[in-house]
N, C-alpha and C positions, 0 to 999 in steps of 0.2 A: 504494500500500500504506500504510494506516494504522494507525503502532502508539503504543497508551497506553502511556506513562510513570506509574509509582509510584513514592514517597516514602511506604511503610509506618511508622508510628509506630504508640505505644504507646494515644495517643489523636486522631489525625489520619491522612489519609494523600492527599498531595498528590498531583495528577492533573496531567500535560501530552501533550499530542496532538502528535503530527508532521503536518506537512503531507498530501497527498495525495503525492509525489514522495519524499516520504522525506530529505528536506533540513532542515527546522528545523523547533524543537519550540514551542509556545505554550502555558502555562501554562492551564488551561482552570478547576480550583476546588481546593477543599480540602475533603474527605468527614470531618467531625466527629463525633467517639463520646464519649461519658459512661464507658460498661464497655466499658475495654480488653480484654476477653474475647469480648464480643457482639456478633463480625461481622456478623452478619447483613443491616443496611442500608449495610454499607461495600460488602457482597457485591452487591447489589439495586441500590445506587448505579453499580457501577463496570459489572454487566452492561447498566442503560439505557443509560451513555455509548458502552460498546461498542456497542449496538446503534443506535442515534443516529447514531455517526460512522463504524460500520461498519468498525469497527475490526479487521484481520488479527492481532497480535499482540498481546502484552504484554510491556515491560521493567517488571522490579521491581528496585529499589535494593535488593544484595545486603550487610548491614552487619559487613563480615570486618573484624576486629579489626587492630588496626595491622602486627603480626606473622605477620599473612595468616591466621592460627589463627577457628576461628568460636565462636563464644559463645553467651549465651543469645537475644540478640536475632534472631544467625540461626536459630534454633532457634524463637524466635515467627513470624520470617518464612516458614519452609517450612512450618510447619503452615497459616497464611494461603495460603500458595503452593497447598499441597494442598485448601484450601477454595472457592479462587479456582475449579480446575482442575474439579473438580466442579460447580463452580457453572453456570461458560461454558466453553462447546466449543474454544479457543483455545491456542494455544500460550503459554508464560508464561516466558520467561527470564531469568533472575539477572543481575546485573547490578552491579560492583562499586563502593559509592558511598562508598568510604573519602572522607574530608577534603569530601563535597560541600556537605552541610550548614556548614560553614566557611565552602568556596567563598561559597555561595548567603548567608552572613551579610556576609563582605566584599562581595560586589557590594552590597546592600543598604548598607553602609555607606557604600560609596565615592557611592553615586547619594544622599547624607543624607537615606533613609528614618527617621524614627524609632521609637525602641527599642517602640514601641506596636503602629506598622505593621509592622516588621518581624517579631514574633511573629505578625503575620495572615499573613503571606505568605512565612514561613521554607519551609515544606513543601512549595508550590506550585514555585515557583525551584527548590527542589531537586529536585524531580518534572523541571524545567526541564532541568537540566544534567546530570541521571540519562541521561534519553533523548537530551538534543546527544551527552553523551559517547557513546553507545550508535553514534547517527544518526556521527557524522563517525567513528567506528572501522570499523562496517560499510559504510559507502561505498553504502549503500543506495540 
């Protein structure tokens, strides 16, 4: 069973794939936009790799406010959510990525990427540790 990882941003949205076993995730790209508004080849992008890697599911990084409360950014997310849904035939579930984006800047630091590289590959990593976290909770 293979399911795509997302790291939805405002103008990014980093992509990681799980194994075929459902055991670990691998960072696969990062889907780049101009107009924060104009999914349209985020949408295009994300059903070729579905369809590519033959993908069963989808995790999306769910971005609930520290106080568990949701905000506007989950509010851009479910609308992507609902676009997504439409788009591919798939299931699509939420997924709580408080502190991961963090996480995914300390790993980055601790391995001395630098502050250049690691703006290329913040979103990817966190795509990364959206889906481990996902993958080692579900026991998939």
């Amino acid at each position: 069973m293979r399911i795509l990882g997302l790291d939805f941003g405002s103008k990014t949205t980093g992509v990681a794939l799980s194994d075929p076993l459902g055991i670990t995730a691998q960072g696969i790209e990062i889907i780049r936009r101009t107009d924060e508004f104009n999914l349209n080849s985020t949408l295009i992008r994300i059903k070729e790799l579905c369809t590519q890697y033959k993908v069963n599911k989808i995790v999306i990084g769910y971005p609930k406010n520290m106080n568990n409360t949701l905000g506007p950014r989950c509010e851009q997310t479910d609308k992507f959510i609902n676009k997504l849904e439409k788009t591919i035939n798939l299931q699509v579930e939420r997924w709580d990525e408080r502190l991961t984006t963090v996480s995914a800047e300390n790993m980055l630091i601790d391995a001395n990427v630098s502050r250049k590289k690691r703006k290329n590959v913040i979103d990817k990593v966190a795509a990364v540790i959206i889906l481990q976290n996902y993958l080692d909770t579900k026991g998939i």
